[in-house]
C-alpha positions as CSV (number, residue, x, y, z in Angstrom):
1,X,227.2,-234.4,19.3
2,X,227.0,-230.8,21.1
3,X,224.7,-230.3,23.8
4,X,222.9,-227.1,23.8
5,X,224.4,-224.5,26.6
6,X,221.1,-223.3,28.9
7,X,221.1,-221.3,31.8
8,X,220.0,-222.2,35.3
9,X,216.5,-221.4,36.5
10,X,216.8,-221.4,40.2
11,X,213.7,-222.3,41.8
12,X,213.1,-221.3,45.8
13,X,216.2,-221.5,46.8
14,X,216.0,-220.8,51.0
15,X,218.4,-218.6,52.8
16,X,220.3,-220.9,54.8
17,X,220.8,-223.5,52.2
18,X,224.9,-224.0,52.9
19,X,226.1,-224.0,56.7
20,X,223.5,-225.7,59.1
21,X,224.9,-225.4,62.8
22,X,226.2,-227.9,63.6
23,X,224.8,-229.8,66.8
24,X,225.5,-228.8,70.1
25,X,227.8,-226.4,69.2
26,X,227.2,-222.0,70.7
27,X,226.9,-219.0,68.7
28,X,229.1,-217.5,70.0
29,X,232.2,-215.5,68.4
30,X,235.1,-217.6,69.4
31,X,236.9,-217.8,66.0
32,X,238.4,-220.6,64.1
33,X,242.6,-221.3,63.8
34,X,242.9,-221.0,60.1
35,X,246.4,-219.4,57.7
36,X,245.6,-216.4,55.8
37,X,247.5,-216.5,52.8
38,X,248.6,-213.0,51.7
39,X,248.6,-211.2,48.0
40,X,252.5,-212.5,47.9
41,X,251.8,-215.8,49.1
42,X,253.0,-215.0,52.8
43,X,251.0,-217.0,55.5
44,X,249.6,-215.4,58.9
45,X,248.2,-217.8,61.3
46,X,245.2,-216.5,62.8
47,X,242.0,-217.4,64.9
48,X,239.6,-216.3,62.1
49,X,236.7,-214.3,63.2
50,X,234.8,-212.8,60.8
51,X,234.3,-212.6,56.8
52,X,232.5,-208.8,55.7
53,X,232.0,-207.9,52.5
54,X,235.6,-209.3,50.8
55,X,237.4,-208.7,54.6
56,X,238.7,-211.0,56.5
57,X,239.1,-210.1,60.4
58,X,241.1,-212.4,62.5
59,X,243.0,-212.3,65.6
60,X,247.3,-212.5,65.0
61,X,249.3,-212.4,68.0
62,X,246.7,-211.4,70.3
63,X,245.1,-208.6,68.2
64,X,242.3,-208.0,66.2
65,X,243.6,-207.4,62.6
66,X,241.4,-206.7,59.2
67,X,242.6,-207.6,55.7
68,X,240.4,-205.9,53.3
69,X,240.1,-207.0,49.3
70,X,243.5,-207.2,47.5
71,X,245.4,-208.0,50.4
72,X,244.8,-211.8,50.9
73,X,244.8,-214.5,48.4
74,X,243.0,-217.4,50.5
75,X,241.9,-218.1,54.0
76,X,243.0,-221.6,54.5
77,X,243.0,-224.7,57.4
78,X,245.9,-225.1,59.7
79,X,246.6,-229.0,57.9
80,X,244.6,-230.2,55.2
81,X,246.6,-234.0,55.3
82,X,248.1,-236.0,58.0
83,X,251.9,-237.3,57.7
84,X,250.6,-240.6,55.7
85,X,248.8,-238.1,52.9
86,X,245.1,-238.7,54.1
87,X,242.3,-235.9,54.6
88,X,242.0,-235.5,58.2
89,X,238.1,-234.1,57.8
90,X,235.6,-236.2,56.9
91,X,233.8,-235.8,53.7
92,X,229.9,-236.4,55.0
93,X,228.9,-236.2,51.4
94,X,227.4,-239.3,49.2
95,X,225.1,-237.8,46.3
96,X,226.7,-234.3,44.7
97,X,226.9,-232.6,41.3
98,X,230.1,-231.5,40.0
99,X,230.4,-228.5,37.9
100,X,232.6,-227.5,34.8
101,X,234.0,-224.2,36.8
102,X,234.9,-226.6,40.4
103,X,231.5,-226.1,42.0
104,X,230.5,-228.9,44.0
105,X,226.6,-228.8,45.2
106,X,225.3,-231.5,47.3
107,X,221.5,-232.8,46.4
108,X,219.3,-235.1,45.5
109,X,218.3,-236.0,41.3
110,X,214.9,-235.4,40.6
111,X,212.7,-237.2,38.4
112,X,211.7,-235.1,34.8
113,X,214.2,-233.3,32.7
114,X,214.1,-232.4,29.3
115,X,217.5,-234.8,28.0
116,X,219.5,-231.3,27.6
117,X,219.0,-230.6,31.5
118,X,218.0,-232.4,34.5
119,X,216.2,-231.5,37.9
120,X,218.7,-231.0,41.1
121,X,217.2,-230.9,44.8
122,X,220.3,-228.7,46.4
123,X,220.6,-230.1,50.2
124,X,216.9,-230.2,50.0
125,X,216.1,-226.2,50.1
126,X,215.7,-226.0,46.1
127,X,216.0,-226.6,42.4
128,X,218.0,-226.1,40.0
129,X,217.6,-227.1,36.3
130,X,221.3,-227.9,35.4
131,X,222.3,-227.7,32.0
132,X,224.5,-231.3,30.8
133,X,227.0,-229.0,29.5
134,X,227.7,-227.3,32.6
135,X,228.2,-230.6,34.3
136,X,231.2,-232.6,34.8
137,X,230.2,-235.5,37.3
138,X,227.3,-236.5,38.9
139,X,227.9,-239.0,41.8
140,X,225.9,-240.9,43.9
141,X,228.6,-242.1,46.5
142,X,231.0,-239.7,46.7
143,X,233.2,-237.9,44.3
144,X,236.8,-238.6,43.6
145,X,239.0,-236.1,44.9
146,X,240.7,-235.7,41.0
147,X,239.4,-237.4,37.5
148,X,240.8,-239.3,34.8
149,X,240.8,-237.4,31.3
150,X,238.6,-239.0,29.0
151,X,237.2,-238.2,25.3
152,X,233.9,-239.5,26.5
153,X,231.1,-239.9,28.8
154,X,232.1,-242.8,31.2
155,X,229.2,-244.2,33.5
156,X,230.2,-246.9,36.6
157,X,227.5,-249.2,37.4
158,X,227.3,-250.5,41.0
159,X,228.0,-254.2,39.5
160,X,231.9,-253.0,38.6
161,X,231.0,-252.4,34.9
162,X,232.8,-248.9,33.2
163,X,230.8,-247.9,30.0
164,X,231.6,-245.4,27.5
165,X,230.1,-243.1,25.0
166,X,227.8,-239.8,25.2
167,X,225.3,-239.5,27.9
168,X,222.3,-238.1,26.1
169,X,220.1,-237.7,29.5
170,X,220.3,-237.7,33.1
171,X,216.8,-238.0,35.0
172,X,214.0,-241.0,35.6
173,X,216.6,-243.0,33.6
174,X,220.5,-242.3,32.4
175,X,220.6,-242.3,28.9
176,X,224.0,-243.5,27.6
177,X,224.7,-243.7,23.5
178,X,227.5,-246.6,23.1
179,X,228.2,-248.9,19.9
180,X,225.3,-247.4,18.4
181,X,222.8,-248.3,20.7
182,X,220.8,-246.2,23.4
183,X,221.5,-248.0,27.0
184,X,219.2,-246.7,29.7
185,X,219.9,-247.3,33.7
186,X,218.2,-246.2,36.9
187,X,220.1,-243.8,38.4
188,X,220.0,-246.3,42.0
189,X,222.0,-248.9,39.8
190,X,224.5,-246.3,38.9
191,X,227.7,-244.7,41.2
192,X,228.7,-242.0,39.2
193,X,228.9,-240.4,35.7
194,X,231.5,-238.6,34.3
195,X,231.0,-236.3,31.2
196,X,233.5,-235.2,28.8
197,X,233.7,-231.8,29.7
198,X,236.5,-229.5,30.2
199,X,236.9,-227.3,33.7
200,X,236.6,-224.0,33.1
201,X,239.2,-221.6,34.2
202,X,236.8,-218.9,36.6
203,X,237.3,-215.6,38.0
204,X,236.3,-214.8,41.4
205,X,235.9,-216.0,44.7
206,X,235.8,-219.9,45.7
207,X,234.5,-221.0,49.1
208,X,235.2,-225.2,50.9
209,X,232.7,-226.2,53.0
210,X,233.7,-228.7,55.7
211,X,230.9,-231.6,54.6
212,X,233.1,-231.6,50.7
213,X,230.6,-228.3,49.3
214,X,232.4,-226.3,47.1
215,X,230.2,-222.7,46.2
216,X,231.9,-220.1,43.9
217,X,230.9,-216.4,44.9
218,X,229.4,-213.9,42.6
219,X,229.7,-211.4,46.6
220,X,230.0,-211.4,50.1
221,X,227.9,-209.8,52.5
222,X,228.0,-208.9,56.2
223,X,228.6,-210.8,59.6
224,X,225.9,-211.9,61.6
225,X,226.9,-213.5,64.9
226,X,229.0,-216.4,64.1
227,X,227.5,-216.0,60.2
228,X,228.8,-214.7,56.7
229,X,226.6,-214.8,54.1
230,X,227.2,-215.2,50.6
231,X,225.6,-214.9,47.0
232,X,226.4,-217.7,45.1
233,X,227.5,-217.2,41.6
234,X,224.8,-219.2,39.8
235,X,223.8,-218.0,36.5
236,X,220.0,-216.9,36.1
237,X,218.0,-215.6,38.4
238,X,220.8,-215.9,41.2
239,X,221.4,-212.5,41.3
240,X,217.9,-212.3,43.6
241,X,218.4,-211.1,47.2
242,X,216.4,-214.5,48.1
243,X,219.4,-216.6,47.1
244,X,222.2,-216.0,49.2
245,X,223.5,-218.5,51.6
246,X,224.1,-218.0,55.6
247,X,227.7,-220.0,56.3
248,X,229.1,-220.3,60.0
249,X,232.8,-218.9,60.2
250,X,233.7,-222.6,61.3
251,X,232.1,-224.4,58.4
252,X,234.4,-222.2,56.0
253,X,237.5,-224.6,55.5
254,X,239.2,-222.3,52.7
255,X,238.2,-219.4,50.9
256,X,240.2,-217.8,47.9
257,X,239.4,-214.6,47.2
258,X,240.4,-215.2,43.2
259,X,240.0,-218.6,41.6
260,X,242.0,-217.7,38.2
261,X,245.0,-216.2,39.9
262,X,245.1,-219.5,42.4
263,X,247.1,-222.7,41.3
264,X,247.9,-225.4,43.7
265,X,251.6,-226.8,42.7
266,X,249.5,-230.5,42.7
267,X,247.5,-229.3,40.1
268,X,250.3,-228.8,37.5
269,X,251.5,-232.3,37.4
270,X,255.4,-233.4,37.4
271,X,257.3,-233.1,34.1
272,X,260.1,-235.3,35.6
273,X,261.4,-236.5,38.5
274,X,264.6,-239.1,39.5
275,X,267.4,-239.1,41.8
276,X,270.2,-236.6,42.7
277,X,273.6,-236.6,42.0
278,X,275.4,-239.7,43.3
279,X,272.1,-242.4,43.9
280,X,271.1,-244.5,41.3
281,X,267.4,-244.8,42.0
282,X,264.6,-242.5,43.5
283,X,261.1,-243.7,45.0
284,X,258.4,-241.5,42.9
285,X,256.9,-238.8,44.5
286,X,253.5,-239.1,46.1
287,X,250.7,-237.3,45.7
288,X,248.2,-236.5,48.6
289,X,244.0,-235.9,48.6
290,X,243.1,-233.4,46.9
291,X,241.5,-231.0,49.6
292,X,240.3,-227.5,50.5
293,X,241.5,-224.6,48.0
294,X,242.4,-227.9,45.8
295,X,245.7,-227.9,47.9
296,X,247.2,-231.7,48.3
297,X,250.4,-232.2,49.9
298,X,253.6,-233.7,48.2
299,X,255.7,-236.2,49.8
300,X,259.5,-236.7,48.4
301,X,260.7,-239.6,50.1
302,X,264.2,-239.4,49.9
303,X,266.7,-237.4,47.8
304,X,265.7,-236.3,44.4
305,X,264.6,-233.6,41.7
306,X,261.3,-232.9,40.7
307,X,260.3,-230.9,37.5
308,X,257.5,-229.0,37.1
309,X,256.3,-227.1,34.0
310,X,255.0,-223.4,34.8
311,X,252.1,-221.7,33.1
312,X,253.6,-218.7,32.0
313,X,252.0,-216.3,33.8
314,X,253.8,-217.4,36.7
315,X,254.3,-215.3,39.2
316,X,255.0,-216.2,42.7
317,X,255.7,-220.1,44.2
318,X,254.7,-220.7,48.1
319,X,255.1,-224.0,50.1
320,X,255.5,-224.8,54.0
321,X,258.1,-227.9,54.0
322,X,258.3,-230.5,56.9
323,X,260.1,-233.2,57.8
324,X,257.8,-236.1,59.0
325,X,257.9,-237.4,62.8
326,X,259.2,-240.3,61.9
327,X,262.3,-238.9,60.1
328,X,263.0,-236.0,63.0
329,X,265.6,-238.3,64.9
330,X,268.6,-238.5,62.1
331,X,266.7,-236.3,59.5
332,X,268.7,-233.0,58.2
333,X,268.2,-232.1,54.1
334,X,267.8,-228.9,52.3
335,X,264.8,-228.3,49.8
336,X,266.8,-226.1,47.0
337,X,263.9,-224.6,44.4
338,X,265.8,-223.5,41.0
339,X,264.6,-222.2,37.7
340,X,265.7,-224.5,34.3
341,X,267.1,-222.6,31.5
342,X,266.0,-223.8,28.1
343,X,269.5,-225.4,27.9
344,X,268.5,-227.0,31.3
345,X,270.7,-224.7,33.2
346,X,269.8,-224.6,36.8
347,X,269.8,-221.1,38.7
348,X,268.8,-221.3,42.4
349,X,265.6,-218.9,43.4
350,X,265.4,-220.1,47.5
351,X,266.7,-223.1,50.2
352,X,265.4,-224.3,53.5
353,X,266.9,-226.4,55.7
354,X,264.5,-228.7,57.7
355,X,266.2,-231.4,60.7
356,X,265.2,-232.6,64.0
357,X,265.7,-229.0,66.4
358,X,263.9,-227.2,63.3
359,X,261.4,-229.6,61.4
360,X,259.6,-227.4,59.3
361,X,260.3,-224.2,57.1
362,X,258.9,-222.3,54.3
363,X,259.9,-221.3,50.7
364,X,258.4,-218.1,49.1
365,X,260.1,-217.0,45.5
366,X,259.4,-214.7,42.5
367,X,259.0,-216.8,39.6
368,X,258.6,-214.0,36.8
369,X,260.1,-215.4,33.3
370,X,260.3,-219.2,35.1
371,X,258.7,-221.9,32.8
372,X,260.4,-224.8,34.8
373,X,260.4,-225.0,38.3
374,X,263.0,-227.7,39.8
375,X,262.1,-228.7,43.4
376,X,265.7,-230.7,45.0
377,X,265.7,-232.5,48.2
378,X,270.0,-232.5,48.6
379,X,270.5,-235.0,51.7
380,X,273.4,-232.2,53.2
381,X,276.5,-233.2,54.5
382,X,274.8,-235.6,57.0
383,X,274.1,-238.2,54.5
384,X,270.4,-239.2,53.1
385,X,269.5,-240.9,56.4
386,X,265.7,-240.1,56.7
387,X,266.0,-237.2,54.6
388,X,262.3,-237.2,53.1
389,X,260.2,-234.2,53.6
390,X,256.7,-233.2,52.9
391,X,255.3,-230.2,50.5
392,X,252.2,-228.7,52.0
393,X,249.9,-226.1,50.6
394,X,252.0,-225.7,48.1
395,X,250.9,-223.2,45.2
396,X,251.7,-220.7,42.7
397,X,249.8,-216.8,42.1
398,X,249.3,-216.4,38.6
399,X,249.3,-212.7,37.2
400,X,247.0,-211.7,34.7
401,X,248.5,-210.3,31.5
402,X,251.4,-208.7,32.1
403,X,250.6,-207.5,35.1
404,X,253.0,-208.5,38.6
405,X,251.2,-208.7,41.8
406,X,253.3,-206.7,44.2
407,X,256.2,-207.8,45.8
C-alpha cells in the first residue's frame, strides 16, 4: 500500500516554541565552549557567542572572531561521549516524532486524524498535521539513538510484544494491518512505532537541541541577547514570520550549516575489520551513542584494521584520536589512515601517534578518488600493551557533483 504524500498545515505555532531558559540561569552574553568545524574539516575551539544570519561569532584565543557562510561546516560540543561510549547530556525527552529528513520534534499526539495524517501538539505551543509518510518513528518513551532496517511497520507494545505489518493510522487508536487482520491499540499501551520509511538525504542547515530536539532550518535570523532565532524548515505555511523559533546560544549543542554535504564516519558502517599483522584475533570495534551532528565515537580496542566503504563523493575525512585514561601509563600506537586500491593495495593518506606525554591527536586527509577507507591501529615498536584508542567526531565532507570544497 502507498500512503498519500500531504503537506503540513501549521497551526499557531508561538515564537519561542524551541529553547525555554533554562532555570536560574542569566541572560547574559558569556558564551558557550563549543569546536567549530571549518569548510576543510579543521576544528577551532571557541567560546561560542553568537549565531547571525548563517555567522557564527566566537571568541579563539582571546579574540572575538566571525565565520560567515561557507566557511564553517558545523558548530559542535567540546565531547559528545565519555571514555566508556555513553552520552554525557541527558536526553529529557519521553514522547517525540521522528521525521524521514532527521527532524526530531518533541510533543504530545492528539486525538482526531484522518488515517493519512495525525494531529501533533509540538512542546505544547502548536499543531501540526503530519503526513504518515513523512514519519519515521513515533515514540512515546524515548527514541533510540539509531534503528533497525525493516520492510515493515513494526509497533512495540508496553507488554514486550513486537508486531509487524503496515500501520494504516496513528490517532485515538494505532491502526496496524498484520496477517490480514486490522489490530487497533491505544496509543498509552504502546512505546513506539516504527514505519518503513526511508531517511531522506536533505539540504540545508541542521540544528541539536540539548533536551534530544533536532529542527532542520529553512534560515537564520539575528541575535538577541543570549538568543538566535530560527525559521524552521517545515513545509506549508512555515514560511510565515509567526513561526520562527527563539533558541539560547547554550541550548544549541551542534549546528551544521549543510546536512547533505555532512557524514559522520559512524554512519557509514564497517565493511571489515580483524587484526593486524602478527595477532591472530581482534576484539570488534565498538560503536558509541549516536549524538549531536549524528557524531558517535569509535573505540578500537587494541590493534587492528578497520574498512570502511566511501560514498563516492568523498571528499575530506576528519577525526580527533585519543588514547583513554586508562591506557595513558604504557599506551604508545599510531593510527595509520590508507586508501584500498581495487586490488586491495594500501596507500597511506595520514598517521598520528598518540602515548602517555601526548594522548590525543588529530587526522585531517583528502580523500578525492578514495572508495575504501582503511583505519590501522599498528601497536609501534613498544608492543600492543594498552594500545586502544578512541575515534571521536569522526566524519567525512561530501562534495556535490564534481565539485571539491577547497583545500
Amino acid at each position: 500500500m502507498i500512503r498519500r504524500r500531504v503537506h503540513y498545515p501549521l497551526l499557531g505555532l508561538a515564537v519561542g516554541l524551541i529553547g525555554v531558559p533554562v532555570t536560574g540561569q542569566p541572560e547574559s552574553p558569556v558564551g558557550v565552549e563549543r569546536t567549530l568545524v571549518l569548510s576543510d574539516l579543521s576544528r577551532v575551539p571557541m567560546r561560542l557567542v553568537g549565531i547571525d544570519g548563517g555567522t557564527v561569532r566566537g571568541v579563539v584565543d582571546g579574540r572575538v572572531q566571525i565565520f560567515g557562510p561557507g566557511t564553517w561546516a558545523a558548530v559542535i560540543g567540546q565531547a559528545t561521549f565519555s571514555d566508556e561510549g555513553e552520552s554525557t547530556s541527558e536526553n529529557t525527552i519521553r514522547s517525540m516524532i521522528e521525521l524521514t529528513d532527521g527532524q526530531r520534534l518533541a510533543g504530545v499526539l492528539l486525538s482526531g486524524g484522518n488515517g493519512e495524517e495525525f494531529w501533533w501538539e509540538v512542546a505544547g505551543h502548536g499543531i501540526l498535521s503530519v503526513p504518515l509518510d513523512a514519519v519515521r518513528a513515533l515514540c512515546f518513551d524515548g527514541c533510540p539513538d539509531r534503528w533497525e532496517q525493516t520492510l515493515r511497520d513494526v509497533v512495540v507494545l508496553r507488554n514486550g510484544d513486537r508486531l509487524e505489518g503496515f500501520v494504516a493510522a496513528i490517532g485515538d487508536r494505532i491502526e496496524l494491518e498484520s496477517a490480514g487482520r486490522v489490530l487497533a491499540f491505544d496509543p498509552a499501551s504502546i512505546i513506539r512505532v516504527q514505519l518503513a520509511a526511508s531517511a531522506q538525504q536533505v539540504e540545508g542547515a541542521m540544528l541539536w537541541l540539548a533536551d534530544g530536539q533536532v529542527v532542520r532550518v529553512g534560515a537564520f535570523g539575528g541575535m538577541e541577547g543570549v538568543r538566535f532565532s530560527i525559521q524552521p524548515d517545515w513545509p506549508g505555511d512555515a514560511q510565515s514570520e509567526a513561526f520562527k523559533l527563539s533558541v539560547r546560544i547554550d541550548e544549541a549543542v551542534a549546528l551544521v550549516a549543510d546536512a547533505a554535504v555532512w557524514a559522520p564516519l559512524a554512519s557509514l558502517g564497517i565493511e571489515r575489520q580483524g587484526p593486524v599483522a602478527g595477532r591472530r584475533w581482534a576484539s570488534p570495534v565498538i560503536v558509541g551513542e549516536v549524538g549531536p551532528a549524528g557524531l558517535a565515537d569509535l573505540r578500537l580496542p587494541g590493534p587492528m584494521f578497520v574498512d570502511v566503504p566511501l560514498p563516492s563523493n568523498a571528499r575530506r575525512f576528519a577525526c580527533e584520536v585519543e588514547l583513554p585514561e586508562d591506557s595513558r601509563l604504557w599506551g604508545d600506537c599510531i593510527l595509520i589512515v590508507q586508501s584500498l586500491d581495487r586490488r586491495g593495495g594500501e596507500h597511506e593518506l595520514g598517521r598520528v601517534r598518540v602515548h602517555g606525554g601526548s594522548p590525543r591527536g588529530e587526522i585531517n586527509v583528502a580523500l578525492d578518488g578514495v572508495s575504501t577507507l582503511r583505519l590501522v591501529l599498528d601497536p609501534g615498536p613498544g608492543g600492543p600493551i594498552q594500545d586502544r584508542i578512541i575515534l571521536r567526531h569522526g566524519v567525512l565532507l561530501l562534495g556535490r557533483s564534481a565539485t571539491v570544497p577547497p583545500e
